[in-house]
SEFINU-160596 format. One record per residue (C-alpha): x, z, y; residue in one letter. Coordinates in Angstrom, 2 decimals, padded with zeros to 5 digits. Layout:
<rs>
[[X, Z, Y], "A"]
...
</rs>
This chain:
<rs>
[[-090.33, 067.27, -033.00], "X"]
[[-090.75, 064.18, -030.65], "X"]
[[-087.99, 063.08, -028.44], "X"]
[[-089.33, 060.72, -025.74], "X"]
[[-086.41, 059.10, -023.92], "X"]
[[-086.45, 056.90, -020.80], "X"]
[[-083.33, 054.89, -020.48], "X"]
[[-082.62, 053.68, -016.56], "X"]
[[-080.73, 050.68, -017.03], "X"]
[[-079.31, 050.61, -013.08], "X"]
[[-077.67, 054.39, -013.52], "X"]
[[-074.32, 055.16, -015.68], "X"]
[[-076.04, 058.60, -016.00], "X"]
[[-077.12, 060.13, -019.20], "X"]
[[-080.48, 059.30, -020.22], "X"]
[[-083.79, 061.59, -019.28], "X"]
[[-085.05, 062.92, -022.43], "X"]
[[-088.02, 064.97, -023.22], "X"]
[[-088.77, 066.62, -026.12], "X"]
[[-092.11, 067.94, -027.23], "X"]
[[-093.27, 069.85, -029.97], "X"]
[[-096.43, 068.46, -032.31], "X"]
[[-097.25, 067.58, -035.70], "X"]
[[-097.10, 064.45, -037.00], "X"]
[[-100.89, 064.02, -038.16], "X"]
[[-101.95, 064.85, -034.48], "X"]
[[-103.99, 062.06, -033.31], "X"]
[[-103.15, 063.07, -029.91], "X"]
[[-099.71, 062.51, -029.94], "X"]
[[-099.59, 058.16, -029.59], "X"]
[[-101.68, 059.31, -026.19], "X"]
[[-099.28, 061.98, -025.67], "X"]
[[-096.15, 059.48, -026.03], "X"]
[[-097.77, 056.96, -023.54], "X"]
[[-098.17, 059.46, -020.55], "X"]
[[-094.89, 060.62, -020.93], "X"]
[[-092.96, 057.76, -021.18], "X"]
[[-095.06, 056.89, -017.91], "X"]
[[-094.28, 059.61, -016.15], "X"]
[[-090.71, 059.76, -016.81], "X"]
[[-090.38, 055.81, -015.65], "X"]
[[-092.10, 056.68, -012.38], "X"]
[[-090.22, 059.57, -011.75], "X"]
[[-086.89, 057.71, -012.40], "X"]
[[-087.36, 055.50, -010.76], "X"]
[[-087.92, 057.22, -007.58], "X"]
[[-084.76, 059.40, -008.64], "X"]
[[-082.57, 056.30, -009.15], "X"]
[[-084.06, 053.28, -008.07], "X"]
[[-082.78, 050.07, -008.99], "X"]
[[-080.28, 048.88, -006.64], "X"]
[[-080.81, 045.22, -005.11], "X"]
[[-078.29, 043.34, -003.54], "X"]
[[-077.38, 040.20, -001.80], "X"]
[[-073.94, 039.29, -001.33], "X"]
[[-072.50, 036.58, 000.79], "X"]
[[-070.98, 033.78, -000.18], "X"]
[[-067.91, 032.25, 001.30], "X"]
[[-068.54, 028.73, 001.26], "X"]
[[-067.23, 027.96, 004.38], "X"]
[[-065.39, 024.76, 005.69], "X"]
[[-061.99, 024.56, 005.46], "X"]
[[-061.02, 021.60, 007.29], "X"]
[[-062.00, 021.44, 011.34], "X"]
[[-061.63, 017.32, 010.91], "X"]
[[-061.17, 015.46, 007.67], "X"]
[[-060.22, 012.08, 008.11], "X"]
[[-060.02, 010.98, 004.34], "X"]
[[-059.25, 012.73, 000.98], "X"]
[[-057.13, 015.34, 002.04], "X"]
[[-055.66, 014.15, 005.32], "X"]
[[-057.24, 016.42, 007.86], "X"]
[[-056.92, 019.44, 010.18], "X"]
[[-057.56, 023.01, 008.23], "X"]
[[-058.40, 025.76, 010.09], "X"]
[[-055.19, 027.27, 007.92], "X"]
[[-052.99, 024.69, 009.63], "X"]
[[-054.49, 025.55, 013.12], "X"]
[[-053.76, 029.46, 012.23], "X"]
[[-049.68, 028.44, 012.00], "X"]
[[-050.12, 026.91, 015.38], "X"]
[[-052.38, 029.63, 017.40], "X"]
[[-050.26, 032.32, 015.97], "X"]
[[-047.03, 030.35, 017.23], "X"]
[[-048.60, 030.19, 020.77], "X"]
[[-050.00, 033.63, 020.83], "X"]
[[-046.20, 034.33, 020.13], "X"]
[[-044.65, 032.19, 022.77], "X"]
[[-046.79, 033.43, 025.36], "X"]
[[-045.64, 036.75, 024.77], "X"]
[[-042.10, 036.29, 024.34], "X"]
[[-042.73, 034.04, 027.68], "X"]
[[-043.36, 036.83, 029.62], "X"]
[[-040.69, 038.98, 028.18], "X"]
[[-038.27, 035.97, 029.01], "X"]
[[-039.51, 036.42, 032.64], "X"]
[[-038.93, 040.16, 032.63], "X"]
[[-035.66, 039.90, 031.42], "X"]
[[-036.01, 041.75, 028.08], "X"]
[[-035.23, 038.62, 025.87], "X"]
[[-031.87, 037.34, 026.01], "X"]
[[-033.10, 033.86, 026.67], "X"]
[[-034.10, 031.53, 029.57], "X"]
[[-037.72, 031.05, 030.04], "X"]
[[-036.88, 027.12, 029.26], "X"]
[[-035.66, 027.90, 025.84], "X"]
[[-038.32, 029.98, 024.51], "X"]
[[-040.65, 026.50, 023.32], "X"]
[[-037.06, 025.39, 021.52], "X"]
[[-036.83, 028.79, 019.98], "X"]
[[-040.49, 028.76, 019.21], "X"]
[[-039.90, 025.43, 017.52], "X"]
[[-036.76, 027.34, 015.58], "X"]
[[-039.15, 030.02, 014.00], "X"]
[[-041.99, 028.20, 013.47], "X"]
[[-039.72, 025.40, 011.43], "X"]
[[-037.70, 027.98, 009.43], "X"]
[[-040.79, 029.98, 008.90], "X"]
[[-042.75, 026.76, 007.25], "X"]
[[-040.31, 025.45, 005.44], "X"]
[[-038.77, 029.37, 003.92], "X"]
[[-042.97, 029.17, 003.31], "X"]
[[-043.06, 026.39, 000.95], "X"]
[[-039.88, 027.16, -000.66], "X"]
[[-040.71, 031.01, -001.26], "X"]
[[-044.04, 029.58, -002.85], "X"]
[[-042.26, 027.05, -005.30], "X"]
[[-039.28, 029.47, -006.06], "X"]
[[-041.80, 032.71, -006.29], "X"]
[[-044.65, 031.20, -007.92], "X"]
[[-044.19, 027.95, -008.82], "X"]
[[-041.13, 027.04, -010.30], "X"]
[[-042.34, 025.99, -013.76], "X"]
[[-044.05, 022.76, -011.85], "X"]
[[-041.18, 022.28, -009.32], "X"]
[[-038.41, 022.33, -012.24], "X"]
[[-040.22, 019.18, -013.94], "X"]
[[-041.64, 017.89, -010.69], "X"]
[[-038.94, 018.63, -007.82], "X"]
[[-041.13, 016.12, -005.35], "X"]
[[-044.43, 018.84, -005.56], "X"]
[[-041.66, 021.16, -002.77], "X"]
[[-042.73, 017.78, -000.51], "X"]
[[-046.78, 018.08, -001.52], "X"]
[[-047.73, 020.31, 001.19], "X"]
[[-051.25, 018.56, 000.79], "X"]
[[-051.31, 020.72, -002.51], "X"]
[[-051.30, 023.99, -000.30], "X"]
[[-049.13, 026.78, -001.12], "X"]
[[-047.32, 029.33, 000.84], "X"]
[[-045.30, 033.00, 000.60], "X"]
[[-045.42, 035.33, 003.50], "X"]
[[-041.93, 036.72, 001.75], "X"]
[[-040.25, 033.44, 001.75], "X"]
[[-041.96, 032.67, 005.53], "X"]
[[-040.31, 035.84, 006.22], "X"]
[[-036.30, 035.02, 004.97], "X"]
[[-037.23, 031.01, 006.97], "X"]
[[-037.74, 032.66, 010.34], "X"]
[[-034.93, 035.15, 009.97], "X"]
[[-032.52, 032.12, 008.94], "X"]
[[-033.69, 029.69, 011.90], "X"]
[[-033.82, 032.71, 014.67], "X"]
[[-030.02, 033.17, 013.25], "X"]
[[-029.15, 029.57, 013.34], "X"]
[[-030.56, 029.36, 016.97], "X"]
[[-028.81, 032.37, 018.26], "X"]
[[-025.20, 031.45, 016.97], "X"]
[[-025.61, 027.78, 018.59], "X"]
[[-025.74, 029.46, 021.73], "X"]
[[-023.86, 032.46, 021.27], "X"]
[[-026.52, 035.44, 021.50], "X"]
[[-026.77, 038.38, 019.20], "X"]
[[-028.99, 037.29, 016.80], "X"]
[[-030.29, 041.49, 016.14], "X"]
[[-032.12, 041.01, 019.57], "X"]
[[-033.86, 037.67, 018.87], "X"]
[[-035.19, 038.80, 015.46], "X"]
[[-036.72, 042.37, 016.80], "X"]
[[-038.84, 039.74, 019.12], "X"]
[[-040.04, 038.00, 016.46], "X"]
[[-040.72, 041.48, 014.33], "X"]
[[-042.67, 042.11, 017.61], "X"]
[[-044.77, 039.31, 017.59], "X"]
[[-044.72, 037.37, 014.31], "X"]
[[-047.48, 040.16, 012.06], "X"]
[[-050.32, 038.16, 014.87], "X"]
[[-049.51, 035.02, 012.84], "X"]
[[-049.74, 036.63, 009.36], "X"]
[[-053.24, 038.08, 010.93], "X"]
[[-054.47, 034.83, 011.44], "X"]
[[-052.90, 033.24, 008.51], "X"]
[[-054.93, 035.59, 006.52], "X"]
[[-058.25, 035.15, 007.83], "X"]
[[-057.38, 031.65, 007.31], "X"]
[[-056.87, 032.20, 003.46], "X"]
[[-060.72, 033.76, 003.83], "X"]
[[-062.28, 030.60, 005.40], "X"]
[[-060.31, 028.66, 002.59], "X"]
[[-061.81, 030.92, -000.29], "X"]
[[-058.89, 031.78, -001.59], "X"]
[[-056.21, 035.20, -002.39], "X"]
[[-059.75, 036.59, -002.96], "X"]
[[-059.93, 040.22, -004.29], "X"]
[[-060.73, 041.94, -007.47], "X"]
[[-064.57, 042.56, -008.65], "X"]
[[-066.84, 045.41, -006.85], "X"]
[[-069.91, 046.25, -005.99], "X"]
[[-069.24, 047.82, -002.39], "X"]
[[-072.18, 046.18, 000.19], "X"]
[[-069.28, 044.01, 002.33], "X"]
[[-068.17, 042.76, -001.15], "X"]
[[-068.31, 038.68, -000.54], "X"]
[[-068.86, 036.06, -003.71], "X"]
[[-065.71, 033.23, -004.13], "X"]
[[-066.84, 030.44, -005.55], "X"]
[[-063.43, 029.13, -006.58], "X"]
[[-062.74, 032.45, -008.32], "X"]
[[-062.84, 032.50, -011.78], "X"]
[[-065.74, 034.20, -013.83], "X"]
[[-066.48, 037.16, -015.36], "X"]
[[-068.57, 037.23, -018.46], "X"]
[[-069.99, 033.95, -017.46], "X"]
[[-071.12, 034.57, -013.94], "X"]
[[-069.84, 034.81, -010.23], "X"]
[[-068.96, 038.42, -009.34], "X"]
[[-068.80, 040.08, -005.88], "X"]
[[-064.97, 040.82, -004.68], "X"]
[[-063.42, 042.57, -002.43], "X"]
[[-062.85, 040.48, 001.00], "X"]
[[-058.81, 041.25, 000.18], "X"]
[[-057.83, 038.66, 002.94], "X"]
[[-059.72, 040.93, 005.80], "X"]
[[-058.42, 043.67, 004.39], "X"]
[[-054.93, 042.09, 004.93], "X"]
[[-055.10, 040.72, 008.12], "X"]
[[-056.38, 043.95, 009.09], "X"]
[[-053.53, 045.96, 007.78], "X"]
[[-050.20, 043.50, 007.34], "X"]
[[-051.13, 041.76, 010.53], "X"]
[[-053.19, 043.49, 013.19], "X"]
[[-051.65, 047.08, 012.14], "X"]
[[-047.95, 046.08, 011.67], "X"]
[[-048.02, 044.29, 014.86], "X"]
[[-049.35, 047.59, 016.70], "X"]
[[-046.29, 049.56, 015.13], "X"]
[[-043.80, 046.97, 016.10], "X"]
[[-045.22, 046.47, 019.31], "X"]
[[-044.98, 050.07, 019.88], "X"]
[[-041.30, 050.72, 018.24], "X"]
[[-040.31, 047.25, 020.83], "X"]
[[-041.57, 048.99, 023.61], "X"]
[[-039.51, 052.25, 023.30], "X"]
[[-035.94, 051.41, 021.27], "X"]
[[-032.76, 050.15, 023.16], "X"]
[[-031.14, 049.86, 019.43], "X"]
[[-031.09, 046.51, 018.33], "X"]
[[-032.00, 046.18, 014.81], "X"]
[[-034.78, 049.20, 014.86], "X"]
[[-038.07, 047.34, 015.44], "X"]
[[-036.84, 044.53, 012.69], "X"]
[[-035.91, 048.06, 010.18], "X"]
[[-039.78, 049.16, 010.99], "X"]
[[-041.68, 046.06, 010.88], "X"]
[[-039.94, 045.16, 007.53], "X"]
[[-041.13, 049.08, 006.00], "X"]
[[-044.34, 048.39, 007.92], "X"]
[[-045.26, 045.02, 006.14], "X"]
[[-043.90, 045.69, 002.87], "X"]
[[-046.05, 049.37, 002.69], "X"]
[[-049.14, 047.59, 003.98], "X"]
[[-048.25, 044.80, 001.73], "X"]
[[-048.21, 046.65, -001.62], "X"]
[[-051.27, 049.01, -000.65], "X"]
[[-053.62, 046.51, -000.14], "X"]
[[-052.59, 044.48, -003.19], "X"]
[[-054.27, 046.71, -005.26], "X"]
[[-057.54, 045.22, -003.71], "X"]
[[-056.56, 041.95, -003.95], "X"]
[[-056.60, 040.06, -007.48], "X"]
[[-053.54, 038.85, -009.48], "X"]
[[-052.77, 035.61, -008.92], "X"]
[[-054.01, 033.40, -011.65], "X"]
[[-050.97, 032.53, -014.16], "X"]
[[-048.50, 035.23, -012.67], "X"]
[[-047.82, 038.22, -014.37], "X"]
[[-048.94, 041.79, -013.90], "X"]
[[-045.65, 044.05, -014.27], "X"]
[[-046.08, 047.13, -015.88], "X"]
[[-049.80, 047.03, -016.56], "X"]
[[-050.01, 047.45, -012.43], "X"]
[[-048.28, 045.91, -010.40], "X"]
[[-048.33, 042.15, -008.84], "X"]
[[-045.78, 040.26, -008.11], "X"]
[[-046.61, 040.24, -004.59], "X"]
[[-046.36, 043.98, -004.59], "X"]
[[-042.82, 043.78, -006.85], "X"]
[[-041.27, 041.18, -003.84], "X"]
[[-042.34, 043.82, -001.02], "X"]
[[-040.15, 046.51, -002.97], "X"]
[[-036.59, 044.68, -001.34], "X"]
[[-038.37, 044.33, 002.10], "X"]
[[-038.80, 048.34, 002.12], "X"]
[[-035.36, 049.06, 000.35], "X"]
[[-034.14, 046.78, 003.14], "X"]
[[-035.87, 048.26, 005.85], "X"]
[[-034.87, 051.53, 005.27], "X"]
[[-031.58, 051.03, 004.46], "X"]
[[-031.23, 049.34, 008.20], "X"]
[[-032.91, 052.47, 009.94], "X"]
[[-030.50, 054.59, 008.67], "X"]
[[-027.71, 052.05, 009.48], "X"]
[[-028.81, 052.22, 012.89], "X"]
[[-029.72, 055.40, 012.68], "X"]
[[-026.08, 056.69, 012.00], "X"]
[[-024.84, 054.26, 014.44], "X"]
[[-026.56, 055.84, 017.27], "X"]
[[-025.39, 059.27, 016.03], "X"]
[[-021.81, 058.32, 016.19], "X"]
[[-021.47, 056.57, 019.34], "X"]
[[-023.73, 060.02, 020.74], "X"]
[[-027.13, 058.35, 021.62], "X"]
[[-028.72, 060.13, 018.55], "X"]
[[-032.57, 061.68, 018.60], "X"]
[[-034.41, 059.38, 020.79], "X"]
[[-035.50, 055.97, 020.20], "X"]
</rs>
C-alpha cells in the first residue's frame, strides 16, 4: 500500500492523502507516484490557494513642524487642542441657549479649567498608573512631557477636579458643569486616539484580518514584523465617537443632574474594557489573571462608579416623585 500525501502549507486543514493499492516490484508505480502527487498539488491548490497579502504600514509623521530634536508640534498635541475647541463651540452654544449654568464669557475660562486639569490628571495618571518605578527614582520625568505619556483614566479624575474647582469659585453646582463635559469630552478621546495611530503607538495584538496595519515600533514576533489589529481606530471608534453619541443623547433628554456623567462613565469604561482585548498589553505591565490589562482592571471603578450614581439618582428621582422618565 502507497500513501501519497500532499501537504498545503497555507491551510490549518488536515492533509489530502491518497492511497493506492500496488506491489512494490511494479515498475509503474514511480510513474504512478508522479501523476498523483501532480494532480493532488493542482487540485489544492485551486481548493485552497495560497493567500497573498499586503499590509500597510504605519509610518506616518508624527510631528506637523519639528523645529529641533524633539521640540515641535505633534499632531497628538494638536488633537488636545481641536478636541478642546470642538468642545467649546458646543458648550458655546448651549451657554447661549441657556442650558449651561454659565455666561457665554466664561466658557474659554472654563475651557481653560478642563483642558488644564485634564493634562495635568493625564501625566500624573500615566506616572502613578504606569510608571511609577521611573518616577520614584526620577521624580523630575512627571515634568518630561517631551517623553510622551498619558492615561485617559487619570485625564478623566483632572477634568472632574478642575470643572469642581471652577464651579465652587463661583458658586455653581458642580453636577451640571461635569454632565457638559460627559457630553462633549469622548470627541477629544476620539481624536486623541487617532492621534496615538499617526504616532504608531497603543498598537493592537497580531492578526491576519485584511485592515490589519504593520507597527514598526512594535516589538517582534519570532523575528519579524507582524500585522496588528488597528486597536487605536477601533477605540476612537467605540470610547470616543460611540460614547459621545450616548451622552449626547442621555444630555439631550435628562433634567437630573448627575445622569449623563453616571452613563458616560458605564459607557467609557464598557467600551474601554471590550476593545482592550484587541489592543496589546502594554510592554512591561502586567496581564492580571492570564487576561486582563491593566487598562481594562482601571475601567472596573469607572463602571462600579457609574452605576452606583444611576441608581443614586435613580432613587432620588423616585423619592421626590419624578420617577420613570428621564
Amino acid at each position: 500500500m502507497y500513501h501519497y500525501q500532499y501537504v498545503n502549507s497555507h491551510s490549518s486543514e488536515q492533509p489530502f492523502l491518497i492511497t493506492a493499492h500496488g506491489d512494490d516490484w511494479s515498475p509503474l508505480m514511480p510513474v504512478m507516484e508522479s501523476v498523483f502527487t501532480k494532480i493532488c498539488a493542482v487540485a489544492m491548490f485551486f481548493a485552497n490557494p495560497p493567500v497573498r497579502r499586503s499590509y500597510w504600514i504605519d509610518d506616518l509623521n508624527p510631528w506637523v513642524v519639528r523645529f529641533y530634536g524633539d521640540v515641535g508640534i505633534r499632531w497628538y498635541g494638536l488633537a488636545y487642542l481641536a478636541g478642546m475647541l470642538a468642545a467649546g463651540w458646543i458648550l458655546l452654544r448651549w451657554a447661549r441657549r441657556g442650558r449651561l449654568p454659565i455666561k457665554q464669557d466664561d466658557v474659554s475660562i472654563f475651557i481653560m479649567y478642563a483642558g488644564t486639569g485634564m493634562m495635568i490628571g493625564g501625566r500624573l495618571g500615566y506616572c502613578l498608573f504606569y510608571n511609577a518605578h521611573e518616577v520614584i527614582h526620577q521624580p523630575l520625568e512627571i515634568l518630561a512631557l517631551w517623553h510622551g505619556g498619558m492615561a485617559s483614566h487619570g485625564g478623566i479624575i483632572g477634568l472632574v477636579a478642575a470643572i469642581w474647582v471652577f464651579a465652587l469659585q463661583r458658586g455653581l453646582k458642580p453636577q451640571a458643569l461635569v454632565d457638559a463635559a460627559a457630553a462633549t469630552g469622548p470627541l477629544g478621546i476620539a481624536l486623541g486616539r487617532l492621534a496615538n495611530f499617526v504616532n504608531g503607538e497603543l498598537w493592537g495584538r497580531s492578526t491576519n484580518v485584511p485592515w490589519a496595519v504593520v507597527f514598526p515600533q512594535a516589538p517582534l514576533v519570532n523575528g519579524v514584523q507582524v500585522p496588528r489589529h488597528p486597536s487605536q481606530i477601533y477605540a476612537a471608534g467605540i470610547e470616543g465617537v460611540l460614547v459621545f453619541l450616548i451622552a449626547q443623547w442621555v444630555y439631550a433628554r435628562t433634567s437630573r443632574p448627575g445622569l449623563t456623567t453616571a452613563t458616560g462613565c458605564i459607557a467609557y469604561g464598557v467600551g474601554r474594557f471590550i476593545d482592550e482585548f484587541w489592543r496589546a498589553p502594554d510592554i512591561g505591565q502586567p496581564v492580571y489573571w492570564g487576561w486582563m490589562s491593566k487598562g481594562q482592571l482601571l475601567t472596573i471603578p469607572m463602571i462600579v462608579f457609574g452605576v452606583a450614581w444611576a441608581f443614586h439618582i435613580k432613587k432620588g428621582a423616585a423619592q421626590s416623585g419624578r420617577g420613570g422618565s428621564l
